[in-house]
Structures are given as structure tokens and as C-alpha cells.
C-alpha positions as CSV (number, residue, x, y, z in Angstrom):
1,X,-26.5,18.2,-12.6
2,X,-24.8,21.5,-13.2
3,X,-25.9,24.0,-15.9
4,X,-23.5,24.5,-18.7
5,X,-22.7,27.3,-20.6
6,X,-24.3,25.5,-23.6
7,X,-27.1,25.7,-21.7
8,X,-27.4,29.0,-19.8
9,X,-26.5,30.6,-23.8
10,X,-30.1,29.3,-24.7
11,X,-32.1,31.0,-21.4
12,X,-33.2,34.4,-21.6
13,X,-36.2,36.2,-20.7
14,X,-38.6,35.2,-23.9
15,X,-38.1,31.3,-22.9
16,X,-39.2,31.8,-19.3
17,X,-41.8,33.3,-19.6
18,X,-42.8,30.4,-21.9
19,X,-42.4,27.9,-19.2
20,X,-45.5,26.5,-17.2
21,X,-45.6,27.4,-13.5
22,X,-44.0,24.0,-12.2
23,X,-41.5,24.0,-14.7
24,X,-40.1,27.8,-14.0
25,X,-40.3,26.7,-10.9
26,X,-37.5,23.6,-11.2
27,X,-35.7,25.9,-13.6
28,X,-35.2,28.0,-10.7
29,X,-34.1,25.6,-8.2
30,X,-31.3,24.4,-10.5
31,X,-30.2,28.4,-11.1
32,X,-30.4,28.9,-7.1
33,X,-28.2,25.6,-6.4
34,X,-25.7,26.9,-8.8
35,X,-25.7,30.3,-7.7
36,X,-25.3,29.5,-4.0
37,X,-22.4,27.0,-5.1
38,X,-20.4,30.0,-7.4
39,X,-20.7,32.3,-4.2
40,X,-19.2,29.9,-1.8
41,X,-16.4,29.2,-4.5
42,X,-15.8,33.0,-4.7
43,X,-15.8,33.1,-0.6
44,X,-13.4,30.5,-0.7
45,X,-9.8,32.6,0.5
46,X,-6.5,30.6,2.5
47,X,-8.3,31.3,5.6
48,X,-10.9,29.3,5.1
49,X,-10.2,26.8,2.6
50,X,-7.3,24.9,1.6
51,X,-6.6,27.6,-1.3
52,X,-3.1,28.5,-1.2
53,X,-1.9,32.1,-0.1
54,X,-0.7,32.8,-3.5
55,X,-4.5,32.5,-5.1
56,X,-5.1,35.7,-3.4
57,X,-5.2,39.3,-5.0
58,X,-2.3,41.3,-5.0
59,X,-4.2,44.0,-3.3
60,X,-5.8,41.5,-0.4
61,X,-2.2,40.8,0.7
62,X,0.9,42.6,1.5
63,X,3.3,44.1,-1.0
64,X,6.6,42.4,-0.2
65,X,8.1,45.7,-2.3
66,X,7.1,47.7,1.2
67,X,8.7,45.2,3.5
68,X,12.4,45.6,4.6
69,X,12.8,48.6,2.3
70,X,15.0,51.8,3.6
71,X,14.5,55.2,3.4
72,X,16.8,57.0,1.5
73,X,17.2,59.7,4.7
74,X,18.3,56.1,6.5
75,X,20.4,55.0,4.1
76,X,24.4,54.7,5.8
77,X,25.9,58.5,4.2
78,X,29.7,56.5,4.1
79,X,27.6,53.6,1.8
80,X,26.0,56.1,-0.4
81,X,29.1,58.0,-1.2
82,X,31.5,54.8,-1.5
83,X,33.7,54.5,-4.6
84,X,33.4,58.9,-4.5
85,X,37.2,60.8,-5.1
86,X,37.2,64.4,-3.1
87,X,36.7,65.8,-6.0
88,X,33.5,64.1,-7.0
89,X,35.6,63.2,-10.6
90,X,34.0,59.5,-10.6
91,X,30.6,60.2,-9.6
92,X,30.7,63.0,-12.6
93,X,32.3,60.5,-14.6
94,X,29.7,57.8,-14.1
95,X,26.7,60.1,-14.1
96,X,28.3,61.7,-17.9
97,X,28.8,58.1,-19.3
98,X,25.0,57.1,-17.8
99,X,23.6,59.8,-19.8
100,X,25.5,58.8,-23.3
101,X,24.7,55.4,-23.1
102,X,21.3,54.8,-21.7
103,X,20.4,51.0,-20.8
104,X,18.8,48.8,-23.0
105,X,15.5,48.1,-22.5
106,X,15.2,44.0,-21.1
107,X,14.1,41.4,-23.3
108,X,11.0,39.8,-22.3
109,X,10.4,36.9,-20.8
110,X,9.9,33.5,-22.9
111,X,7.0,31.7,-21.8
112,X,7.3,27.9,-21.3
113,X,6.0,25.6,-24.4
114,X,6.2,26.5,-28.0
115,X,5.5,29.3,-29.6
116,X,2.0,29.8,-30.9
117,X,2.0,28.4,-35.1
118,X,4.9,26.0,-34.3
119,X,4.5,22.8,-36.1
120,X,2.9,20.3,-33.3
121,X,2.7,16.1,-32.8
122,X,-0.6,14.8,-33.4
123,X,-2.1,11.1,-34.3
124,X,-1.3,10.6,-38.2
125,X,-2.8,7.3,-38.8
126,X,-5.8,7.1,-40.1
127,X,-8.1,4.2,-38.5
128,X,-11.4,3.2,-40.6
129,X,-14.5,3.2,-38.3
130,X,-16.2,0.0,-38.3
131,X,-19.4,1.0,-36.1
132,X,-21.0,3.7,-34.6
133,X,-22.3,4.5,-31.2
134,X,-24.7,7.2,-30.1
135,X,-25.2,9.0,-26.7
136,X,-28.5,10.6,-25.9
137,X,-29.5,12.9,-23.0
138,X,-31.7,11.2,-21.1
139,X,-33.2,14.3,-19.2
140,X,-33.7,18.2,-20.5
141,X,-31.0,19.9,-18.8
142,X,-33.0,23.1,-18.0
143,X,-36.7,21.9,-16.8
144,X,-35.8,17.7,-16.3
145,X,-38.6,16.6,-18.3
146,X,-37.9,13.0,-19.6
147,X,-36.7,13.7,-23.5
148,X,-38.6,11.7,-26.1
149,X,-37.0,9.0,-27.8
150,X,-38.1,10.2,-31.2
151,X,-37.4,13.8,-30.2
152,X,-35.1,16.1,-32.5
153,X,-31.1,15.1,-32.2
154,X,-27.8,16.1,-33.7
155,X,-24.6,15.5,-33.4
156,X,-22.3,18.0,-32.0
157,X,-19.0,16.2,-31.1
158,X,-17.4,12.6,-30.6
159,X,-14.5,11.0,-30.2
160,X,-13.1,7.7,-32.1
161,X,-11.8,3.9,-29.9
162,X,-10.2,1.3,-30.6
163,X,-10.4,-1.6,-29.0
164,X,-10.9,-5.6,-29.2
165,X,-14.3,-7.3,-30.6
166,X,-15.4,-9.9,-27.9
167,X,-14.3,-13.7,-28.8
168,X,-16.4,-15.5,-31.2
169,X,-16.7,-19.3,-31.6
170,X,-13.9,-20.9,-33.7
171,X,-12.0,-17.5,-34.2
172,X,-8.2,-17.6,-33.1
173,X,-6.5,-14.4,-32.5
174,X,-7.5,-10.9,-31.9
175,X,-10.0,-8.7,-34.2
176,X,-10.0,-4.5,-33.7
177,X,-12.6,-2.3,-34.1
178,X,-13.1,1.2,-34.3
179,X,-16.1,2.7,-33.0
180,X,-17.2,6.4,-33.3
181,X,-18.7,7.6,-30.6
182,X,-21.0,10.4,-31.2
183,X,-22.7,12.8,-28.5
184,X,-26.1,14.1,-29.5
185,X,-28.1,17.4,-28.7
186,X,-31.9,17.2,-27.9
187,X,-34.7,19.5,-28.4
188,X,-37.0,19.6,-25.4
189,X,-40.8,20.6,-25.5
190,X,-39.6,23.4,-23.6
191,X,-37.4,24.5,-26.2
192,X,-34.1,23.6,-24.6
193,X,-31.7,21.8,-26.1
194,X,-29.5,19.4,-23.9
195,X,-26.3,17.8,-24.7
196,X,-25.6,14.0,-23.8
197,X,-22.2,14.2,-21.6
198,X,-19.5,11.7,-21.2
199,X,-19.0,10.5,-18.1
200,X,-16.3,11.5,-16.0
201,X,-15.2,10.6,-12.7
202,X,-14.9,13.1,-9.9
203,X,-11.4,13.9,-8.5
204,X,-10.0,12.1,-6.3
205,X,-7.0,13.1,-4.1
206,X,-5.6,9.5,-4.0
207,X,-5.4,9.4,-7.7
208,X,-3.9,12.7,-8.7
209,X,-3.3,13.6,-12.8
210,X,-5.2,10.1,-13.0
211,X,-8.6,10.5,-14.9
212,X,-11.1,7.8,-15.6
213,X,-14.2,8.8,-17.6
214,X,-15.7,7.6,-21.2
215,X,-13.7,9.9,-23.2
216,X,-10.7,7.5,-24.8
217,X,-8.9,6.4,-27.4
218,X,-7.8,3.0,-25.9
219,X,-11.3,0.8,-25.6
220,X,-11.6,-1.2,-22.2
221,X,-10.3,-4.7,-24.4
222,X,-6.9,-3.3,-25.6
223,X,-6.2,-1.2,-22.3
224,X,-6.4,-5.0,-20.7
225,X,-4.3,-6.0,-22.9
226,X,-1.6,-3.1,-22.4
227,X,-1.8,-3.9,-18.8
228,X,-0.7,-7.5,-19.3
229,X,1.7,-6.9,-21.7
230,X,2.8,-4.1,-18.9
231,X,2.9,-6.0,-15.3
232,X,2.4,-9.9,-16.6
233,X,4.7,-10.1,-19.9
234,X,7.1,-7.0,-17.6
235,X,7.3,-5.0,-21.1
236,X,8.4,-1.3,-20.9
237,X,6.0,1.7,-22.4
238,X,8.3,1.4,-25.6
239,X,8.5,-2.1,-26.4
240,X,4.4,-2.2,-26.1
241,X,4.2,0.5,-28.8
242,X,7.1,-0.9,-31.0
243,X,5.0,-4.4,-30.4
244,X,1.4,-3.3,-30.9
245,X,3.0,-1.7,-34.3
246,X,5.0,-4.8,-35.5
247,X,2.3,-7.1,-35.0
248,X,-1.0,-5.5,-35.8
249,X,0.1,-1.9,-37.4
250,X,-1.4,-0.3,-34.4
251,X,0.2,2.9,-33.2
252,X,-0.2,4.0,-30.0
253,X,2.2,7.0,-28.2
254,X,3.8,5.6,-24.8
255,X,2.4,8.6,-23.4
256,X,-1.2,7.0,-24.4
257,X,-0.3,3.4,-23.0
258,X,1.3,4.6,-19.8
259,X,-1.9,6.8,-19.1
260,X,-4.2,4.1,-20.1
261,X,-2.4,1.7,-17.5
262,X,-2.8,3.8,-14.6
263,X,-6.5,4.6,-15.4
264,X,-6.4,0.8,-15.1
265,X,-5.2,0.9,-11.9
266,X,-7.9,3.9,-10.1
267,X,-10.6,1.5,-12.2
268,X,-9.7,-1.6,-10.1
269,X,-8.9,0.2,-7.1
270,X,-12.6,-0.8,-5.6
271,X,-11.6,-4.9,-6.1
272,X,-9.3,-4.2,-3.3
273,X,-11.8,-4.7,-0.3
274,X,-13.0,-7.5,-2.5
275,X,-9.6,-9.4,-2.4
276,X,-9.2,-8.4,1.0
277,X,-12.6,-10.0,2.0
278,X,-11.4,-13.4,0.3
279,X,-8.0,-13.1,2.2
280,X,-8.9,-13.2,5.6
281,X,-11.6,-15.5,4.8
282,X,-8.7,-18.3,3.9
283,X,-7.9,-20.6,6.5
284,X,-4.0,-20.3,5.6
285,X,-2.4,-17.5,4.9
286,X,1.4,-16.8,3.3
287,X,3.1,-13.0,3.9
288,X,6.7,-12.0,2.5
289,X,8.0,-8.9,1.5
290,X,10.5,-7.9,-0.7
291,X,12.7,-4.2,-1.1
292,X,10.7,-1.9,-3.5
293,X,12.4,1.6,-4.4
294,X,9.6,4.4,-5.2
295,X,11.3,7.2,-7.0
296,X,14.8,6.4,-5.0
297,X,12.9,5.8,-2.1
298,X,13.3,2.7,-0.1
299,X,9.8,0.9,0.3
300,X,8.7,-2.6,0.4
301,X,6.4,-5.2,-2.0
302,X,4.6,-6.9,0.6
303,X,2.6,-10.3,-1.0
304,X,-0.4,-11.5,1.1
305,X,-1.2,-15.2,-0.6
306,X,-3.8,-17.8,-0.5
307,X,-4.7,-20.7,-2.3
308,X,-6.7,-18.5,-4.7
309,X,-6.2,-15.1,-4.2
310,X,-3.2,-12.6,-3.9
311,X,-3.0,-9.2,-2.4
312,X,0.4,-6.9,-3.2
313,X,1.2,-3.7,-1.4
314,X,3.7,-1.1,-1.3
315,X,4.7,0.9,1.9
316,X,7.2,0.9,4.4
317,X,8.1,-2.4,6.2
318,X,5.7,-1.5,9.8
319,X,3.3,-3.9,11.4
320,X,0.7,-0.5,10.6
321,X,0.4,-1.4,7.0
322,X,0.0,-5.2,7.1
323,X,-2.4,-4.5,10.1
324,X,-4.1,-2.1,7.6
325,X,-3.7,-4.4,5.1
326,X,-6.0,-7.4,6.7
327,X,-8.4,-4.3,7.8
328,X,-11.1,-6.1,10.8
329,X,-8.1,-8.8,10.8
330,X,-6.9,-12.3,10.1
331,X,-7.8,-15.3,12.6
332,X,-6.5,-18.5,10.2
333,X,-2.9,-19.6,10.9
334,X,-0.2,-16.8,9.4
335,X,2.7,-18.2,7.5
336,X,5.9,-16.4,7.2
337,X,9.7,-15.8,8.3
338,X,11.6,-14.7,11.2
339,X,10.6,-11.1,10.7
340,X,9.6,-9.4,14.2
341,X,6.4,-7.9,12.9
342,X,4.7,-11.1,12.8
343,X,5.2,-12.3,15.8
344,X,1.6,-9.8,16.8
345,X,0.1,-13.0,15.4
346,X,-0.2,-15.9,17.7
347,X,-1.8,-18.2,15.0
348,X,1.2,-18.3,13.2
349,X,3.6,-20.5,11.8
350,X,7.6,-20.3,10.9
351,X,9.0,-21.1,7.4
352,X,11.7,-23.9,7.8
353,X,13.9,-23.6,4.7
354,X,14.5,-20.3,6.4
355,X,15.7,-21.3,9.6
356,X,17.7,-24.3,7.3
357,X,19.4,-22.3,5.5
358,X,20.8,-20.0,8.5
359,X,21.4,-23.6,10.2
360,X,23.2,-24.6,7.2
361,X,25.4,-20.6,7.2
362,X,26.3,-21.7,10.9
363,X,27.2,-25.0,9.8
364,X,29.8,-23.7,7.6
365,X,31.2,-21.2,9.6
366,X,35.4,-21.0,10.0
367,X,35.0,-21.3,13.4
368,X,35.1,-24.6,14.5
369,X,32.9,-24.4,17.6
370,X,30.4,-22.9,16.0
371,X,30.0,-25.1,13.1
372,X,29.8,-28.3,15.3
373,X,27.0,-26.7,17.1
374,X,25.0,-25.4,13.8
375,X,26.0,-29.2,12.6
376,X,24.3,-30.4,15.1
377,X,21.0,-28.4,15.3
378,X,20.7,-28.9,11.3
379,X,20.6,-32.2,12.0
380,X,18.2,-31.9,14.5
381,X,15.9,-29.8,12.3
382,X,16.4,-32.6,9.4
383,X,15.2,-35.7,11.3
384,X,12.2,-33.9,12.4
385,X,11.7,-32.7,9.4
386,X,11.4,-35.7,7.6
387,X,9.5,-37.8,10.5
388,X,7.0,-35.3,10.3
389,X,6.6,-35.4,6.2
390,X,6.6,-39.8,7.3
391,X,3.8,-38.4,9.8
392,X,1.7,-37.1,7.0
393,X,1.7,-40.9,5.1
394,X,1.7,-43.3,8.3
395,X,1.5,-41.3,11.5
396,X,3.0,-43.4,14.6
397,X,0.6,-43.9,17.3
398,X,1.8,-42.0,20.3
399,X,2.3,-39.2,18.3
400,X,5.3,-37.3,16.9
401,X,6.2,-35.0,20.2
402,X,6.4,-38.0,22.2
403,X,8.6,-40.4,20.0
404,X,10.9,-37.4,19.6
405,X,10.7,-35.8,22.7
406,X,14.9,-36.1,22.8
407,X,15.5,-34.5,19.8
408,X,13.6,-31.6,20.8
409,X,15.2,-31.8,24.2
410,X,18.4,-31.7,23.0
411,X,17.5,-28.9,20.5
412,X,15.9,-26.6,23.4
413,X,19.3,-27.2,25.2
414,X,21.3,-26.1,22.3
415,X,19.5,-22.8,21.9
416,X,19.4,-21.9,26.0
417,X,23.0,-23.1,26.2
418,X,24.0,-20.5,23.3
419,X,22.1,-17.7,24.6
420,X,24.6,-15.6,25.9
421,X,26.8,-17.2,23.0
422,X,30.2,-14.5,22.0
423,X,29.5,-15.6,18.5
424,X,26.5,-12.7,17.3
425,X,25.6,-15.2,14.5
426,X,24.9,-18.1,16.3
427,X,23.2,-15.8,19.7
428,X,20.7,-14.9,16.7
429,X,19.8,-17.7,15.7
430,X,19.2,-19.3,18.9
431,X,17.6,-16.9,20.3
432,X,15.5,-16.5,17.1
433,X,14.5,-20.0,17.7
434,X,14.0,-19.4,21.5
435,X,11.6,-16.6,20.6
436,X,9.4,-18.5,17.9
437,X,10.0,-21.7,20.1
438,X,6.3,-22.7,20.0
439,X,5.4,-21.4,16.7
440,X,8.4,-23.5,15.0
441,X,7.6,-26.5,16.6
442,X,3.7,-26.6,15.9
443,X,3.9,-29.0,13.0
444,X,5.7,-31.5,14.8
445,X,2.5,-31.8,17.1
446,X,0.3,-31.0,13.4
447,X,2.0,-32.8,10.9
448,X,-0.5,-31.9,8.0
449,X,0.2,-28.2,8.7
450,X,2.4,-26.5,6.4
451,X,6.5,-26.3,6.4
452,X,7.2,-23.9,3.9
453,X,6.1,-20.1,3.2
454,X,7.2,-21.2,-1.0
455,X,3.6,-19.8,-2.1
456,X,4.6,-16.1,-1.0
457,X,7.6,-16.3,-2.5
458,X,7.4,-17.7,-5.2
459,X,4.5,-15.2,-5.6
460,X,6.9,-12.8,-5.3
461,X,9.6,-13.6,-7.7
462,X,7.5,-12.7,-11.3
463,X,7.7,-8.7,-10.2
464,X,11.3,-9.1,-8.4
465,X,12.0,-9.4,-11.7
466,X,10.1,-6.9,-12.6
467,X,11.7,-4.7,-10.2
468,X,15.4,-5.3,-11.7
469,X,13.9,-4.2,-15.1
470,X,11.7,-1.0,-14.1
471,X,13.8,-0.5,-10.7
472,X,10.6,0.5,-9.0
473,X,7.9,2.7,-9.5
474,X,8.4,6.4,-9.5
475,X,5.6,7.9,-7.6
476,X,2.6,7.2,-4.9
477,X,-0.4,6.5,-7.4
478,X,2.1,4.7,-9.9
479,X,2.8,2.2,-6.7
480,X,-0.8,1.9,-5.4
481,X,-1.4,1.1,-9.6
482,X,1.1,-1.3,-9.7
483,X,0.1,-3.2,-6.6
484,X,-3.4,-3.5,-7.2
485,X,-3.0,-4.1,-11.2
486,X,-0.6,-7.4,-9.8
487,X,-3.1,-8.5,-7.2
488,X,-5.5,-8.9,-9.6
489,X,-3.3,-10.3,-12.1
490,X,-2.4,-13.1,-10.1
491,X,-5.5,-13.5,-8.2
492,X,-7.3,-14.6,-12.2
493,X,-4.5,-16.7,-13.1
494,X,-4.9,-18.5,-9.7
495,X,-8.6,-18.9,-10.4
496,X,-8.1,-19.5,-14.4
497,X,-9.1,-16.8,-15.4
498,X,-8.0,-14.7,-18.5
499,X,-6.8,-11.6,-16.7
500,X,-6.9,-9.1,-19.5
501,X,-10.4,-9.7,-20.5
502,X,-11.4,-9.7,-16.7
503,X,-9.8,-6.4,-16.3
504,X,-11.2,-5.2,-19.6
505,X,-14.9,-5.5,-18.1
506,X,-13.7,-3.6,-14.6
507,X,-12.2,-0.9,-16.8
508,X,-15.5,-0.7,-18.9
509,X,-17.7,-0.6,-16.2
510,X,-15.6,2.0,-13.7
511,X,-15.3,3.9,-17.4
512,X,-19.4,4.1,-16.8
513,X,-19.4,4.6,-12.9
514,X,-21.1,1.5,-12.7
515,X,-20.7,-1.2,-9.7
516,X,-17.5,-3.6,-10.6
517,X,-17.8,-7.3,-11.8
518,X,-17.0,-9.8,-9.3
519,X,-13.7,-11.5,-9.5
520,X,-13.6,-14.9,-11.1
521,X,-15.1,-17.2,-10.0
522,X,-13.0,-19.8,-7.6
523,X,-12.7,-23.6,-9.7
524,X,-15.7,-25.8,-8.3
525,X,-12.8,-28.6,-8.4
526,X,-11.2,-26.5,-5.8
């Protein structure tokens, strides 16, 4: 812990030589540590640290005045007289009128914000504090004795939250609150007095402009809510603070909700190895990704689903970030389209209604040819679709691959026969089949395995939505916010869970710097 200037104010010569030997003596290690840290931040120059050139001096560097400036003895004699009669008239002229009317003197420069006694915007309704909350130091900042709990204390600052009271039994609705928070000053033995700190966390390059600490007017409860009413109930900034007014006279500045949503987002960024760890655990596992524009920029929501838990990201559409994604990897049986990057996995299967419907867009081409052939294969598809959901109910004895080993045959046929095809719609298809060949037939040989990739996209569609309303995100940690905020989200409404008030205890505790709740629990009936 760092010495403060409230602190170092209170140290002068009397007071140590008051101290005891071993307590000079840790009042001294703490001055050295901060010392030694002060002189390598005053070291610290672009050369070696990652302090940009313009933090230097203007005397450490060189005067860009002195670079590409000419002498006047070099200056080009035809330039320097240009726009000069014979007789020297206009020079005279110029030099004559220069001397009558001397140049006015340039205004300054207006410095950015408004000017200094300007009427400003602050909160102007008045909230009634309902309880009160104090914060001791727990240690004397100067020699770390353990401070008394009876010791001296007083006030010196605070700072007022709202927020929701927990459920009680046989209440309906919500109840606010509006706790004062005060931070207390504490009188040593040694004579110091130490101030109780709110906590902050340290900056983190991932989460820029983002803080999370103690210090807020939003309590844990109510920033869950905002986040529901935010991702789940897809409300913008303005129609949470015109809604929060209408319905419970609560005003709160968009400003205020939008930065209490992304603190949301850096406090739940630890569940994200959590949800990852339950991901690859699944023995099923459903991927799609959808188009997600990031400030303009072209990017994809990619949904990793189980039975009870959901993972969304945002990044580009690369095998690198669902490879990143699943971290140590995934060995259960991957479920998802035609798109090239899954086929790394070999325990995979294909999504039928997708290969159905491009069937079906063959089917009804205008060219004749190829809509007998796309006819034909849909047909195909169709009767081994249904035998196999038959299969599941009453599975025939010799099994499915056997009593339809011509249908497959003739299906096979089709594809190798149409390889080569002039048509580019139906050479993609077969060849699409031809590629995935093993993969698509799997559940004909496993009839209780899966058809459909419906859970990822249906997982999907809530923030598709979303995305026509918001069109996207508009920067890196507003993304990474957005995707975790949604994981969790969805994962506590799989497991029946209320996600606000789930999120409300991971924004308390990260608020703290204390270790994360677990996600809910999975239903024992599950």
C-alpha cells in the first residue's frame, strides 16, 4: 500500500522520532519502496518505456523550428525581390503602409470545455438515505499496526447508492434504498491518522475508460437490472432512463446507465473461463455465427451452445478465434453448417434443414435439368430423414445403412456424377455434400444423434434482433461487454436462474475484488 499525501502531510521529524525502533524501522521500508518506485517513473523516457515521444521535454528533443530552415544568405535573390518595380516604388509602398497600420495583435486561443463560472449539469434530485454504511481502515497507513476497533474515527468523505433491497417473503415488486456510504479516518497509537479507501481496480489494458471499484451511484441490484433491461429486454440508454423515471421516479443520466453496463461487463469478464470449462465439458455442442458490425466494421456474433450453457463472441469469422474460443479444445461431437472452418473437427456433425433448404433452391431452379436433379436428391434426403426419426421409436433390425443402402447409393452417385457439373449452384452443393460425405450421413448409422443445429440458432435470434436495433457495437470493450453480458444472460435463463440478481452479486463482489460467485446451479431434474 502506497503512502498518500494525506498521509506523508502528517510525518515530520517530531513524529519519528517518537516511533519505537521496529516501528521507524517499517515506516522506512514503506518510504524506500515508494521512493525507489517515483525514481523509476521519473527514468521512465520513449526509449525505455512505452511513453510516447511527445512526453518528453522540449529541451531533451529537437527543435523542429531548426529543422529545414534557410539562411537568409541562401534564400533564392530573384524570390526575395519578386513582386519589386525598378524603381523599388512597391516595396516602398508596402514597407510605408506596414508602418501606418501595424498588425493586430492575435486573439488567443479558446481552450476546449466551458469557461470557468459557466452554469454546469449536475444530479438535482434529491434521494432520502435510508441506511448508513461505514468503512474503517483496517491497518495504520504509516507503521501497519492493527487499528483498534474502539480507536478514534471520523468521517471525512462518502458517497450516496441506490440500489435494490434483497427479496423478502410475500413482497411483490421492487423496494430501493439509499445507502450513504461514509469513509472514516483513524487515529493510530502512533499518532497517525489513516483513511479507509475505496476500492478500486487496477487498469487494465483490455478494458480501457472502463473502471470498476466501490465508488458508485448505481448499487450492484439496479446495475443488474439496467443490464437486463439493456441486452435481455434490447432497450436503448434513453428508453431505460425515460423507464426507470415513469415507473419508479428514478433519475438516472444515460451517461450513468451506459457506464454502469460496461462495468458490468469487465465485472463478469472472469465467468468466461467458467462458461468455457462447462462448454467443452458437454457431450454436444451447437456453433453458428451471425454478421456483427463494430463501429462500421464488419465482424461476426459467434454462439457456442449447450444444453445449459451459452458462450457469445465477437471477432472476425477465422477458425483462430473459435479455436481460441474452446481454449485446451472440444472432444464431444460439434454441430453446425456447411461453413469450411469446421470441418478441423472430425467429431462433427452437419445441420440438415441446411443442406434441405439448398436442396429445395436447386429444386426450384428455371433450369430444368437441374431441378430434376435437386428433385431427386431432396427426395432422397426426405426418406432418410424420416426413417431415421422412425429409427428413434422402433429401430429395424439390420439397421438403417443396410435397409437403405440404395438410397444412399443412388445419392453418392448423384453428387460424383455432378461434380464437374456447368451449373456453379448445383457443383456446390454436391461437392459440399461430397466433402462432408461422412459427417452428413452419421445419423443414418446413429439415429438418436441430432439433425438439426436449431439450439444455436435459435440462440442467436434474441440479439439479431438486437443487432437491427443497436446496429452493432461501436468499439472493442463495448463488444467483449456485450458478448460476455449475453453469455451469461442466457446461460441463467437456461439454468432458471434470475439473471439480474445473479449478475448483481458478480458485480458486488468484482466491486470488492473479491473471487466471483459460481454460475447457477444446473436443475437436478436435468
Amino acid at each position: 500500500m502506497h503512502l498518500r499525501k494525506h498521509d506523508l502531510l502528517q510525518m515530520n521529524d517530531e513524529w519519528l522520532k517518537k516511533l519505537p525502533a521496529e516501528r521507524l524501522l517499517e515506516v522506512s521500508k514503506r518510504l524506500l519502496d515508494d521512493v525507489k518506485e517515483l525514481h523509476d517513473r521519473l527514468n521512465q523516457n520513449p526509449d525505455n518505456s512505452s511513453r510516447p515521444p511527445t512526453s518528453q521535454a522540449p529541451w531533451e528533443r529537437a527543435s523542429d523550428a531548426e529543422v529545414g530552415q534557410d539562411s537568409p544568405s541562401e534564400t533564392n535573390p530573384v524570390e526575395a525581390d519578386e513582386g519589386e518595380t525598378e524603381t523599388g516604388e512597391v516595396r516602398e509602398e508596402t514597407a510605408q503602409s506596414e508602418e501606418k497600420s501595424p498588425s493586430a495583435p492575435k486573439a488567443a486561443k479558446k481552450k476546449a470545455g466551458k469557461p470557468l463560472g459557466s452554469q454546469g449539469f449536475g444530479r438535482t434530485q434529491k434521494l432520502t438515505v435510508t441506511a448508513t454504511c461505514e468503512h474503517r481502515p483496517e491497518n495504520c497507513a504509516a507503521c501497519g499496526l492493527a487499528l483498534a476497533a474502539d480507536a478514534k474515527s471520523e468521517a471525512y468523505t462518502g458517497w450516496d447508492e441506490i440500489d435494490i433491497a434483497p427479496p423478502a417473503e410475500g413482497r411483490i415488486g421492487l423496494l430501493f434504498r439509499v445507502t450513504r456510504h461514509l469513509l472514516l479516518e483513524v487515529e493510530c497509537t502512533c499518532g497517525h491518522v489513516s483513511r479507509a479507501q475505496p476500492w478500486r481496480a487496477p487498469p487494465d489494458s483490455q478494458w480501457e475508460k472502463v473502471e470498476l471499484g466501490e465508488w458508485r451511484l448505481v448499487g450492484p441490484q439496479l446495475a443488474g437490472v439496467l443490464v437486463f433491461l439493456g441486452l435481455r429486454m434490447r432497450l436503448s440508454r434513453a428508453r431505460i432512463r425515460e423507464g426507470l423515471m415513469e415507473l419508479f421516479g428514478l433519475m438516472l443520466s444515460t451517461g450513468v446507465i451506459d457506464e454502469t453496463i460496461r462495468e458490468a461487463g469487465r465485472a463478469s469478464f472472469p465467468l468466461e473461463d467458467r462458461l468455457v470449462a462447462d462448454l467443452v465439458q458437454a457431450p454436444q455442442l451447437n456453433v453458428d455465427e451471425t454478421s456483427w458490425k463494430e463501429s462500421g466494421l464488419l465482424l461476426w456474433l459467434w454462439a457456442l451452445v449447450t444444453t445449459h450453457t451459452v458462450r457469445f463472441l465477437i471477432g472476425p469469422r477465422t477458425a483462430e478465434i473459435l479455436e481460441n474460443a474452446l481454449q485446451d479444445g472440444y472432444h464431444g461431437i460439434l454441430i453446425s453448417d456447411g461453413y469450411g472452418v469446421y470441418r478441423a473437427w472430425k467429431n462433427r456433425l452437419r445441420c440438415w434443414p441446411h443442406l434441405m433448404r439448398k436442396l429445395r433452391g436447386l429444386a426450384e431452379s428455371t433450369d430444368r435439368r437441374v431441378a430434376g436433379v435437386g428433385k431427386e436428391m431432396e427426395g432422397l434426403m426426405q426418406t432418410l430423414m424420416d426413417a431415421i426419426y422412425a429409427a428413434r421409436i422402433d429401430p429395424p433390425p439390420e439397421g438403417l445403412p443396410v435397409r437403405y443402402a440404395v438410397d444412399i447409393a443412388r445419392l453418392r452417385h448423384l453428387c460424383e456424377a455432378h461434380w464437374m457439373d456447368a451449373h456453379p449452384a448445383l457443383r456446390s452443393v454436391v461437392r459440399e455434400f461430397l466433402y462432408d460425405w461422412d459427417v452428413i450421413l452419421r445419423p443414418v448409422a446413429e439415429p438418436p444423434l441430432p439433425l438439426s443445429n436449431n439450439a444455436a440458432e435459435q440462440a442467436l435470434r434474441h440479439w439479431v434482433i438486437a443487432r437491427h436495433i443497436s446496429h452493432g457495437t461501436r468499439s472493442e470493450a463495448g463488444s467483449r461487454a456485450f458478448a460476455l453480458l449475453a453469455s451469461v444472460i442466457e446461460t441463467c435463463r437456461r439454468r432458471g436462474a434470475s439473471s439480474w440478481r445473479y449478475l448483481g452479486t458478480v458485480i458486488a463482489a468484482a466491486r470488492k475484488g473479491l473471487p466471483l460467485p459460481p454460475l447457477p446451479a444446473i436443475p437436478a431434474a436435468a
